[in-house]
N, C-alpha and C positions, 0 to 999 in steps of 0.2 A: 289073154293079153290085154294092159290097158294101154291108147292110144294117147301119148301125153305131147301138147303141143310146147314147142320151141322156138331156140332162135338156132339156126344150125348153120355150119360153115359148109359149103360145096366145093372150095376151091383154097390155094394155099394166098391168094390176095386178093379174090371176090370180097364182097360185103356178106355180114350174116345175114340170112335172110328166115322168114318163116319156116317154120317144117312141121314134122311129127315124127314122135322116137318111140319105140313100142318097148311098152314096159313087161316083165313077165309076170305072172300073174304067181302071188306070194306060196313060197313054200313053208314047209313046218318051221322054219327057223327064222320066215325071212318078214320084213317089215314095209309094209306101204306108205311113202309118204305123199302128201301134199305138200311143197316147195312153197314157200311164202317170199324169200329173201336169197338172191344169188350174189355171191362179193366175185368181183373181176379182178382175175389175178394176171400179173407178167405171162407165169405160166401159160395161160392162153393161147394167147396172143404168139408165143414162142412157140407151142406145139400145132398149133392152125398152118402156121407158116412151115412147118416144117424144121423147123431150127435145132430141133433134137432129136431128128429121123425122122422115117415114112410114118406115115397115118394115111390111113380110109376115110374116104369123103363119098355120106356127106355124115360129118361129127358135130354132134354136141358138145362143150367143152362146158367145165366151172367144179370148180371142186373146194368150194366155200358155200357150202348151203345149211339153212333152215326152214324147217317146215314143219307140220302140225303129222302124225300117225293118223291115216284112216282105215289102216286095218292092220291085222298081225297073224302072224301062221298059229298052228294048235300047240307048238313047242314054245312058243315066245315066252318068255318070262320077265323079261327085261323092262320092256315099253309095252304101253298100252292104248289104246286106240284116244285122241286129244292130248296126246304128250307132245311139247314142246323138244323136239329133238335138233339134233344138227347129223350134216355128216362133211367128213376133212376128203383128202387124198386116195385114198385109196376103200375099197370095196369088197376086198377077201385077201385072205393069204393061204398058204399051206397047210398053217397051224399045227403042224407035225415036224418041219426041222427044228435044231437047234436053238434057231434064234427065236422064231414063232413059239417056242415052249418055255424060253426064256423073257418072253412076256416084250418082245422086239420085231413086231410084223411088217414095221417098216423095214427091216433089213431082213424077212421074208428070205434062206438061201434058193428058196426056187421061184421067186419074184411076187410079190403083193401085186395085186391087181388094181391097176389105177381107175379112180373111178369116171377117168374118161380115156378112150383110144389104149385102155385093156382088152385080155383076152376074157369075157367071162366063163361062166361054168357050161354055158353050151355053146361055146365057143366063136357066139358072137360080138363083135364092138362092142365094150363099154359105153354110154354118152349120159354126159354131165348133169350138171347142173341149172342151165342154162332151160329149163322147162319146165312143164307143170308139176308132175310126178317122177318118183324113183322108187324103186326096190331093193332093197340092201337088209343082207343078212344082220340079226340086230347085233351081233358084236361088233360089227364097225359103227354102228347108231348111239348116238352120243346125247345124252340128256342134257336142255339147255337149263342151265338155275336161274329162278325166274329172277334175280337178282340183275341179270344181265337182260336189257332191252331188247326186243324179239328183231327187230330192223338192224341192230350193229351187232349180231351174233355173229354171221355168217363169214366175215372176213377172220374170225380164232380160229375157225375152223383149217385154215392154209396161215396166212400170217399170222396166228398167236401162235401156235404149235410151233412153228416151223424156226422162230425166235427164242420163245421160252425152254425149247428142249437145248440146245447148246447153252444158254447161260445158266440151265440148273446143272446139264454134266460137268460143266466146267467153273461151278462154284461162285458165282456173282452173288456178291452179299455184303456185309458192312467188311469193311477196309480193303475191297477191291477197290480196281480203277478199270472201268469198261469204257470202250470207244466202238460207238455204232459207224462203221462207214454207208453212208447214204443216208435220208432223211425223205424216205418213200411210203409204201405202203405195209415193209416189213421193217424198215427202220424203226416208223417212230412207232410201229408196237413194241422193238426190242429196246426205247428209250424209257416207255412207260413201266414196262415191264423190271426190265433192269435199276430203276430209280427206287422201286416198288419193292424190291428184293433188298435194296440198302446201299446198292455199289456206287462211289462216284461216276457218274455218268457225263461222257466227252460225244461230240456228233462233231463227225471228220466229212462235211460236205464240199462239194466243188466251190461252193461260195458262201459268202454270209447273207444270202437272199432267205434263208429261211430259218435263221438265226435265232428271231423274235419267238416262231412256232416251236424250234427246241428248247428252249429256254421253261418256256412254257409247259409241255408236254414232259417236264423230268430231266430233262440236261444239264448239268453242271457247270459244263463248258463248251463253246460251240467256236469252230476253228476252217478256216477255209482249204483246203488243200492244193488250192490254186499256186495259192502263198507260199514257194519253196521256205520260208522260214518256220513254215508251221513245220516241218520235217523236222526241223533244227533245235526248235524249242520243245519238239513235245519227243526227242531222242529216249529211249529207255525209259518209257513212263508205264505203260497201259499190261494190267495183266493178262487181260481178255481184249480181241479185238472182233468183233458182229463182222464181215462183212456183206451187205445185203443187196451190191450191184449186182444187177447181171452183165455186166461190160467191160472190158480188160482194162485192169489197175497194175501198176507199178507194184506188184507182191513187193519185190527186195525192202522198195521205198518205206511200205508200211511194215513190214517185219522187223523194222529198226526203229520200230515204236512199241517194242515188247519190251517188256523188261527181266529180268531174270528168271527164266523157266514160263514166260509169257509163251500162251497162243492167240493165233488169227485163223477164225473157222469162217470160212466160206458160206451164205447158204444159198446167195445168188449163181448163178448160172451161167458163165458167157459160152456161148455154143464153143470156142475158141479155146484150146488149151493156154494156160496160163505159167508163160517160165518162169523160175526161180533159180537164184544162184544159190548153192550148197552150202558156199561157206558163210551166206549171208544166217540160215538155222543155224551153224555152229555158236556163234556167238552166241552169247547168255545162254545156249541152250534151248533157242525159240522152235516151236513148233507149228505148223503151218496144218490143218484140220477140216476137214469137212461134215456137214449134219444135214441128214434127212429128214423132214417134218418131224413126227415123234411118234411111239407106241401110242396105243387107245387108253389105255392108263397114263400114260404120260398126258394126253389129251382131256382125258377124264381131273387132271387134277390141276392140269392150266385153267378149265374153266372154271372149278370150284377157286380158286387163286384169285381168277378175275371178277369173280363177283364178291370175295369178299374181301378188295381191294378197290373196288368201282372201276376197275379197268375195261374198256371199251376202244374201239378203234375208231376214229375220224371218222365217219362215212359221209359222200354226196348218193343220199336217194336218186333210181333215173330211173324211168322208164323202159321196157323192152326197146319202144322203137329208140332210143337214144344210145344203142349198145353199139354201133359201128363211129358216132361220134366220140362215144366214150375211149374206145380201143385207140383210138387219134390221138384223145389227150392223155392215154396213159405210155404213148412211144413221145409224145411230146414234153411226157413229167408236168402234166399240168392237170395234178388231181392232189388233193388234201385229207385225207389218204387215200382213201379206198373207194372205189363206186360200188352199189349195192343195187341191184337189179331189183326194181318191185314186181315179182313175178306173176301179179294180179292182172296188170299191165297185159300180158300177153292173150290174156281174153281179148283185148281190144284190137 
């Protein structure tokens, strides 16, 4: 067992504080990393608290990491010991259903194992990212292209995936028309992203406060939603709509911004079920959608995507001890995009 220090939650609204998470020491398949870089997701911060069921305290959370290989089981084929890898969401599947053999382990039918407040293989907690080291079977181990800068890897790993897999199922390309709702830390990856890809790109924010940064970042057109006329004028426009709150939106409102056989995929999360009226999808035929992060190939070819497109995510560098100020500013919406945990830091 390796001893790897963290920041770890004990309570569902304490602060995180110091710990240590015991790593299991690699098998024939499995791959040891060194954690360099951790990105702070919502997710977090929502499972800490409880927002999407029970969890075991005390948890390590963070499922946006990079780090460097310092060792690998006798079966490893994949990565090798100074390989610049990543790893996303989750940490094993079944690999025997269906969908797992269909090359879709995020929709695992006997559950993928998340790689934090999962069950593992010996049927301990999962914990994150948020530490020195990890163990992870290397199929879930994701090679980073040195294309992409080692500090802004670690947020593709949750918001590149988690954006790029609904705008390639659902076709984002030249003569679309995509509208990102929110302008977060999954948004303006699915602006860059989506711009990248060819589609005109609209950002449906609560205000024109961040107007200037989509504009910038690949938007086409940026619109406030405050402004009941934006409903009015932008009626049966958008064939694709992102959306990337986690917090309950007017569906009907924006479902009447599709346009003929248009969807609106969810990828935000509000703990809170979300109504919709029936006959508002009859019309044009709209479809209303949800998407979970994306397969390891799907992942595999967003980062080859983004490095030979220069795509990168926003990040503010922080240190460990700045990770209970950070969790503040990101319930507060006051991050540009993403924070990134210098995991070096936590020797200090």
């Amino acid at each position: 067992m390796t001893a790897a220090r963290a920041c770890t939650a004990t309570s569902p609204t304490g602060p995180l504080v110091p710990g240590v998470v015991e790593r299991r020491d690699p098998g024939p398949k499995d791959v040891l990393i060194e954690i360099a870089w951790a990105g702070i997701c919502h997710s977090d911060i929502h499972t800490v608290r409880g927002d999407w069921g029970d969890i075991s305290y005390p948890l390590t959370v963070g499922h946006e990491i990079a780090g460097t290989v310092t060792a690998v089981g006798s079966e490893v084929t994949a990565h090798a010991v100074g390989d610049r890898v990543g790893v996303g969401c989750m940490v094993d599947s079944c690999r025997t259903c269906a969908n797992c053999l269909a090359g879709h382990e995020q929709h695992c039918l006997n559950g993928f194992t998340d790689t934090y407040n999962g069950v593992d293989r010996d049927g301990s907690t999962t914990q994150g990212g948020y530490s020195t080291h990890i163990v992870v079977d290397e199929h879930f181990v994701l090679h980073i292209p040195d294309a992409i800068p080692f500090e802004k890897a670690a947020p593709l790993l949750c918001a590149g995936i988690t954006t790029y897999s609904p705008l390639r199922h659902w076709n984002a390309g030249p003569g679309t028309k995509v509208a990102v709702i929110g302008l977060g830390g999954l948004g303006h990856m699915a602006v860059k992203l989506a711009h990248a890809m060819g589609a005109e790109v609209t950002v449906l924010s609560q205000s024109l406060r961040k107007r200037e940064d989509g504009l910038a970042l690949g938007a086409d057109h940026y619109h406030a939603t405050s402004d009941p006329a934006t409903f009015e004028q932008l009626a049966n426009t958008f064939d694709l709509i992102i959306n990337t709150v986690s917090a309950q939106i007017d569906l009907d409102a924006y479902l009447r911004l599709l346009t003929l056989h248009g969807t609106i995929v969810s990828v935000g999360a509000p703990p809170e079920p979300v109504p919709v009226t029936l006959f508002t999808l009859f019309d044009n035929r709209r479809s209303f959608a949800g998407s979970k992060i994306g397969s390891i190939a799907e992942t595999r070819e967003m980062l080859d995507f983004c490095a030979e497109h220069g795509i990168v995510p926003e990040v503010e560098i922080i240190r460990a001890d700045q990770v209970n100020e950070a969790w503040k500013r990101v319930l507060d919406a006051d991050v540009r995009y993403r924070f990134v945990i210098d995991i070096s830091t936590l020797a200090d």
